[in-house]
C-alpha positions, 0 to 999 in steps of 0.5 A, a space after each residue: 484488487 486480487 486477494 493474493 495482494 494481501 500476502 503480497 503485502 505481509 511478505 513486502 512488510 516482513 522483508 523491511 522489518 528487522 527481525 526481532 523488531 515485530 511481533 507476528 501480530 503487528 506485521 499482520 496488523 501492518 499488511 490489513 493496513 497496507 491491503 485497506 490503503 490499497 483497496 480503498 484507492 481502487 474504489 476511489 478510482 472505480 468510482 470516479 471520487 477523484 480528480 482527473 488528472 490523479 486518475 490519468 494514470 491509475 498504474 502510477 497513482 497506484 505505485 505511488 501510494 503503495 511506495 507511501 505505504 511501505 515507506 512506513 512514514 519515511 520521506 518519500 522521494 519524487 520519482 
């Protein structure tokens, strides 16, 4: 994962937060968080630490576990 990811992720956050709900420093915390989830199912699928049929598709597994991500603990649809 490119290290762009991570403003990547602090705009995406910044995007869903309504103004005056954040502080600078929780965004931040919440973007590291994102940039950690992400990275470490890279390293999961590099590894081969999960099962094939999670991996079949990696571009799907990864949207999906970002969608969860940036839910922020909302219900996540099916896609």
């Amino acid at each position: 994962m490119p290290a762009s990811f991570y403003p990547i992720c602090l705009a995406r956050i910044r995007d869903r937060t309504m103004v005056g709900t954040a502080t600078p420093e929780r965004v931040q915390v919440a973007g590291r968080t994102a940039w950690a989830r992400v990275h470490g199912l890279a390293t999961l699928i590099i590894g081969g630490n999960l099962p094939a049929e999670l991996t079949a598709d990696p571009e799907a597994l990864t949207r999906a576990v970002g969608a969860a991500v940036f839910a922020g603990g909302r219900r996540i649809e099916p896609a």
